[in-house]
Residue frames as qw, qx, qy, qz and C-alpha x, y, z in Angstrom:
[[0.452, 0.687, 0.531, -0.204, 1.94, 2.56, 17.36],
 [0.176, 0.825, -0.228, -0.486, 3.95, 5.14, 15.46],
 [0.126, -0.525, 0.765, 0.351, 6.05, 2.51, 13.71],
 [0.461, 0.449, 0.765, -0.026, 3.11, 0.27, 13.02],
 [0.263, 0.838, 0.204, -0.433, 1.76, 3.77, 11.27],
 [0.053, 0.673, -0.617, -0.405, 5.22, 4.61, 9.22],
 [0.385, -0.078, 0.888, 0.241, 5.36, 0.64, 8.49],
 [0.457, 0.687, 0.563, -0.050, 1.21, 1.11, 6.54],
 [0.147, 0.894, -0.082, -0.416, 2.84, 4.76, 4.80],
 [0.101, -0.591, 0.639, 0.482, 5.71, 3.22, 3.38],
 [0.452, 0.027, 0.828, 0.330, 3.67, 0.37, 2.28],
 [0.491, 0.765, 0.393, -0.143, 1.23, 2.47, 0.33],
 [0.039, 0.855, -0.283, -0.432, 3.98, 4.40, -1.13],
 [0.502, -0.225, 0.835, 0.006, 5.50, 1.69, -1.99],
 [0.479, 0.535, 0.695, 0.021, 1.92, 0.37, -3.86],
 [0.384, 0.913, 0.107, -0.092, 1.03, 3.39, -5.87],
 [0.088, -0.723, 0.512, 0.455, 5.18, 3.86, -6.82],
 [0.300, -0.210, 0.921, 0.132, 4.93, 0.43, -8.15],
 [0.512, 0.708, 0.481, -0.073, 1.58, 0.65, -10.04],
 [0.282, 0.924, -0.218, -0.139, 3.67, 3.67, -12.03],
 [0.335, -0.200, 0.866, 0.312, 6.90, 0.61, -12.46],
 [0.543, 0.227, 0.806, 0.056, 4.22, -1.71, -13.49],
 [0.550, 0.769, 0.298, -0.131, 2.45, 0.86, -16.16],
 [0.692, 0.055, 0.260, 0.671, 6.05, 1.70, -17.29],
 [0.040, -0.878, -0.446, 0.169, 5.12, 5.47, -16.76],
 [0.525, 0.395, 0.081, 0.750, 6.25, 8.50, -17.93],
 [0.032, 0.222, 0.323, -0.919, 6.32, 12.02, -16.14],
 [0.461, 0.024, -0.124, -0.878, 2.58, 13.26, -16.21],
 [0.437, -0.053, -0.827, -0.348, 0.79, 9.79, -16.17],
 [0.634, -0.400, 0.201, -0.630, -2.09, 9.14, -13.83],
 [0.167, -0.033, 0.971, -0.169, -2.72, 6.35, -11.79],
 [0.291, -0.341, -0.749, -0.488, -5.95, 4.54, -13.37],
 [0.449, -0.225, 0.123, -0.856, -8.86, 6.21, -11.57],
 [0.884, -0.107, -0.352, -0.290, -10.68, 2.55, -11.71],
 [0.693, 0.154, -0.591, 0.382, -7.64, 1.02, -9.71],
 [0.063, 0.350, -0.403, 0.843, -7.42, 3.58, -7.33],
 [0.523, -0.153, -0.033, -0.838, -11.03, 3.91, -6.17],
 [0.865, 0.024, -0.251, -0.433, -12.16, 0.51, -7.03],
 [0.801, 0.200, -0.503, 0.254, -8.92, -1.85, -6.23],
 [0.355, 0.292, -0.520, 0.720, -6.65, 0.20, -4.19],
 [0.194, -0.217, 0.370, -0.882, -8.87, 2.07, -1.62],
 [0.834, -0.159, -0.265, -0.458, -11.90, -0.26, -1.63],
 [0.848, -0.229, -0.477, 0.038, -9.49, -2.32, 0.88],
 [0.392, 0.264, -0.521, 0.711, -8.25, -0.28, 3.03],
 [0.419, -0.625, -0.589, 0.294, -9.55, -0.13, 6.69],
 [0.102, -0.991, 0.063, 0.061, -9.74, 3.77, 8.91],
 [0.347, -0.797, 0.270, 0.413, -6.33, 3.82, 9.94],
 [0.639, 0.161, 0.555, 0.508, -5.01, 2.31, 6.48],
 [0.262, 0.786, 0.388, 0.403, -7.35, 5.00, 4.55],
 [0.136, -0.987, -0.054, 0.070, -5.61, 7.84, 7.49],
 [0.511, -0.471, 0.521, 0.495, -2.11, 6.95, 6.42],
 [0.532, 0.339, 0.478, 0.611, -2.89, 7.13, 2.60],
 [0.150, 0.941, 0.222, 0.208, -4.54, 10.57, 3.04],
 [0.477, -0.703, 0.300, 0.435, -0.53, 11.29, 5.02],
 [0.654, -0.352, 0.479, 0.468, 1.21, 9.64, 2.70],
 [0.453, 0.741, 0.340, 0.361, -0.59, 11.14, -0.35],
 [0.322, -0.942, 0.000, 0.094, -0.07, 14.62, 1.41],
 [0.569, -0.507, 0.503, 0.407, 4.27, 13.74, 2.06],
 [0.641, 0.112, 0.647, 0.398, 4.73, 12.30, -1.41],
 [0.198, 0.905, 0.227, 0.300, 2.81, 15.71, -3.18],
 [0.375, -0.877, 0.225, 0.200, 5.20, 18.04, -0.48],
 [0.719, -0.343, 0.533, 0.285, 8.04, 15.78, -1.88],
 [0.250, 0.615, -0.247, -0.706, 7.20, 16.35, -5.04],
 [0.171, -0.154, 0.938, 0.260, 7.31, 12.52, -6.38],
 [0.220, 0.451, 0.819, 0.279, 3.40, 13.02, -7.39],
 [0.252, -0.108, -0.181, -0.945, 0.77, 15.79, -8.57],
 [0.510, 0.458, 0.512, -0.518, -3.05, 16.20, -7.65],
 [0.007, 0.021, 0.652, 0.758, -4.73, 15.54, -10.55],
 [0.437, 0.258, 0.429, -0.747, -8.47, 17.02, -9.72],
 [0.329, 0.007, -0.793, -0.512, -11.67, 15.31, -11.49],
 [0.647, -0.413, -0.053, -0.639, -15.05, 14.17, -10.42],
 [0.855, -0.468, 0.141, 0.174, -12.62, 10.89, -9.02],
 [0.050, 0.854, -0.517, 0.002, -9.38, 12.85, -8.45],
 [0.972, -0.061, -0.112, 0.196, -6.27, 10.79, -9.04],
 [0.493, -0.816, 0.165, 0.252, -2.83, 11.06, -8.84],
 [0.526, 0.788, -0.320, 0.008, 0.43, 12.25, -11.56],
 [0.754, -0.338, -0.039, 0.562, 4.00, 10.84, -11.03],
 [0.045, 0.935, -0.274, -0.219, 6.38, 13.37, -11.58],
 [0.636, 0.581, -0.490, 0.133, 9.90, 13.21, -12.94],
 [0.181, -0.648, 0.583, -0.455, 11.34, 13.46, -9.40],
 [0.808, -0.124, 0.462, -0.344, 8.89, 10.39, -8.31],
 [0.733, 0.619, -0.267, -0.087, 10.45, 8.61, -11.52],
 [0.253, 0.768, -0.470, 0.354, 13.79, 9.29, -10.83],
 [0.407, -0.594, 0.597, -0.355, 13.14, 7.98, -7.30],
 [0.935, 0.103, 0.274, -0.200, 12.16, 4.06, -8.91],
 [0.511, 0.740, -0.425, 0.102, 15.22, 3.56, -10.52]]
C-alpha cells in the first residue's frame, strides 16, 4: 500500500511541476487557481486528494513551491522547484 501511495505523490508532483514546464514559468508564478480547483482537484478521489495534501506539504518543506493564500489558495514555484525541471 505504501508504494501504491509514493507511486499517486510522485505522480502529482510530477502534474503540478509540469503545469509550471508547460506555462514556461518563472520564480514567483502561480499555478492558475481555475486549473487547480476546477481541472486538477475536481478528479481526484480520498486517497488521491490525501497524497496531494502530503505531497503539497513535502514539496513546500523542500522548498520547490510557496503557499500562496487567497479566497482559492494556490501554489508559487520557486527558483529551487525551477532549477529542479531542468
Amino acid at each position: 500500500m505504501g508504494q501504491h501511495r509514493e507511486a499517486i505523490k510522485m505522480a502529482i508532483k510530477d502534474e503540478f511541476l509540469g503545469r509550471f514546464r508547460s506555462m514556461k514559468a518563472k520564480a514567483g508564478d502561480v499555478l492558475p487557481v481555475g486549473w487547480l480547483y476546477d481541472d486538477f482537484m475536481a478528479n481526484l478521489n480520498d486517497k488521491e486528494q490525501k497524497a496531494l495534501e502530503e505531497i503539497i506539504n513535502e514539496m513546500i518543506r523542500e522548498g520547490l513551491i510557496e503557499y500562496v493564500g487567497g479566497p482559492r489558495p494556490t501554489y508559487a514555484v520557486t527558483q529551487k522547484g525551477l532549477d529542479i525541471l531542468c
